[in-house]
PLY file of the C-alpha trace (Angstrom):
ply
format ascii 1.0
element vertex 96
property float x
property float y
property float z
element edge 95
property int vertex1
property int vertex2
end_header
69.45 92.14 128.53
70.81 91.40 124.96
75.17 92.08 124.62
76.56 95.05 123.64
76.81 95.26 119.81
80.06 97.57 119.25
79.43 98.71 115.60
75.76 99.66 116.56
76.00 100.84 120.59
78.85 102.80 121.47
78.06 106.67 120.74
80.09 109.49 120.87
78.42 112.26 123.40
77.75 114.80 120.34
75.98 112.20 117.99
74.02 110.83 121.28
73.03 115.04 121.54
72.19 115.11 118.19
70.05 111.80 117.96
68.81 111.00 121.67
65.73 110.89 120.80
66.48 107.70 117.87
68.74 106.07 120.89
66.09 106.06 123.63
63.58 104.56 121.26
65.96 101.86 120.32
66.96 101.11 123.72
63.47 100.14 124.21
63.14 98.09 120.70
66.72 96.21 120.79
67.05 96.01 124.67
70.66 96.38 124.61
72.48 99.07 126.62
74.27 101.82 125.08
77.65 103.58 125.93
78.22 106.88 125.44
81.55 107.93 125.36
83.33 111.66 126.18
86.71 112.00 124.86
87.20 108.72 123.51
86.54 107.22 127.26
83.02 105.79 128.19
81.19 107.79 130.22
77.87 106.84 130.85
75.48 103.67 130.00
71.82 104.13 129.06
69.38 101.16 129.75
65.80 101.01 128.83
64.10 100.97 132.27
62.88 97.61 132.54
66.57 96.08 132.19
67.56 98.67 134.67
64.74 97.17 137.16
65.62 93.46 136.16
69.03 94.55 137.26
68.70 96.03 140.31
65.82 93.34 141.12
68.91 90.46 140.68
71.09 92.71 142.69
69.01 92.82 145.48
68.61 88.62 145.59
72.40 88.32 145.29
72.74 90.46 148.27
69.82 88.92 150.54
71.92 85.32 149.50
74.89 86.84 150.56
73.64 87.83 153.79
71.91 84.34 154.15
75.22 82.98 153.56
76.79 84.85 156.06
74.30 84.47 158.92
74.93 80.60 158.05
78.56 80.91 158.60
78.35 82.96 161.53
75.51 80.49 163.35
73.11 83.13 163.56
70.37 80.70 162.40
66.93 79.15 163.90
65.34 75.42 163.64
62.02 75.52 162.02
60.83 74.86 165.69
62.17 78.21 166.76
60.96 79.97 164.06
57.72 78.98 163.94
57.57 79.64 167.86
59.12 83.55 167.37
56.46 83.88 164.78
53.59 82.63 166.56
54.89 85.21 169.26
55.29 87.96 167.08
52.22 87.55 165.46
49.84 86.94 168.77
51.60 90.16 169.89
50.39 92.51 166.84
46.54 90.72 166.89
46.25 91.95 170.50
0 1
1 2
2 3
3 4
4 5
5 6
6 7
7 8
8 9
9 10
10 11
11 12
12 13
13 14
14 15
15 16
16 17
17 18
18 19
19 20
20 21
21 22
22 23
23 24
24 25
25 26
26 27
27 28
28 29
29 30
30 31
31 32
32 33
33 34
34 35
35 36
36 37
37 38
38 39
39 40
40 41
41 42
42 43
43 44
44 45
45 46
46 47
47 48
48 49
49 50
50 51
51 52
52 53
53 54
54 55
55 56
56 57
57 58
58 59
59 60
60 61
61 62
62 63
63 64
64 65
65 66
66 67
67 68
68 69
69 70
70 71
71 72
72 73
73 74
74 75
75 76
76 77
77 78
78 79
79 80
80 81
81 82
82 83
83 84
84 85
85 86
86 87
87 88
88 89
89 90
90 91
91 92
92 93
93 94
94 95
């Protein structure tokens, strides 16, 4: 995702009403969120969809290294002996 340009992508609620449909298409064309504000506060933040995914998508890995992380700390970890050997059971249990 490209930054935020402030003279171009911080809209007011009624000029975001009056040209949504120019903003959407943009969001697509600059990739660069956009902040609409209410009341001189922001309010909401568009994204075109595919920065919203890329988002979430990094999201997601951050957590599962998080949890990783912990699981390290807390010794709740397996030699590559033991793993293989709980997969190998697993497995031969769901061919049967």
């Amino acid at each position: 995702m490209k930054p935020l340009q402030v003279s171009e992508d911080i809209l007011p609620i009624a000029d975001f009403k009056a040209r949504a449909s120019e903003v959407v298409r943009r969001l697509r064309e600059h990739r660069r969120p956009v902040v609409i504000t209410q009341g001189g506060k922001p309010a909401a933040v568009l994204l075109a969809p595919e920065e919203f995914d890329q988002l979430a998508a990094r999201a997601r890995f951050l957590t599962a290294i998080d949890e990783g992380m912990a699981d390290v700390e807390a010794g709740r970890v397996l030699s590559d002996e033991e793993l293989g050997a709980s997969l190998k059971e697993a497995l031969g249990k769901h061919k049967a």
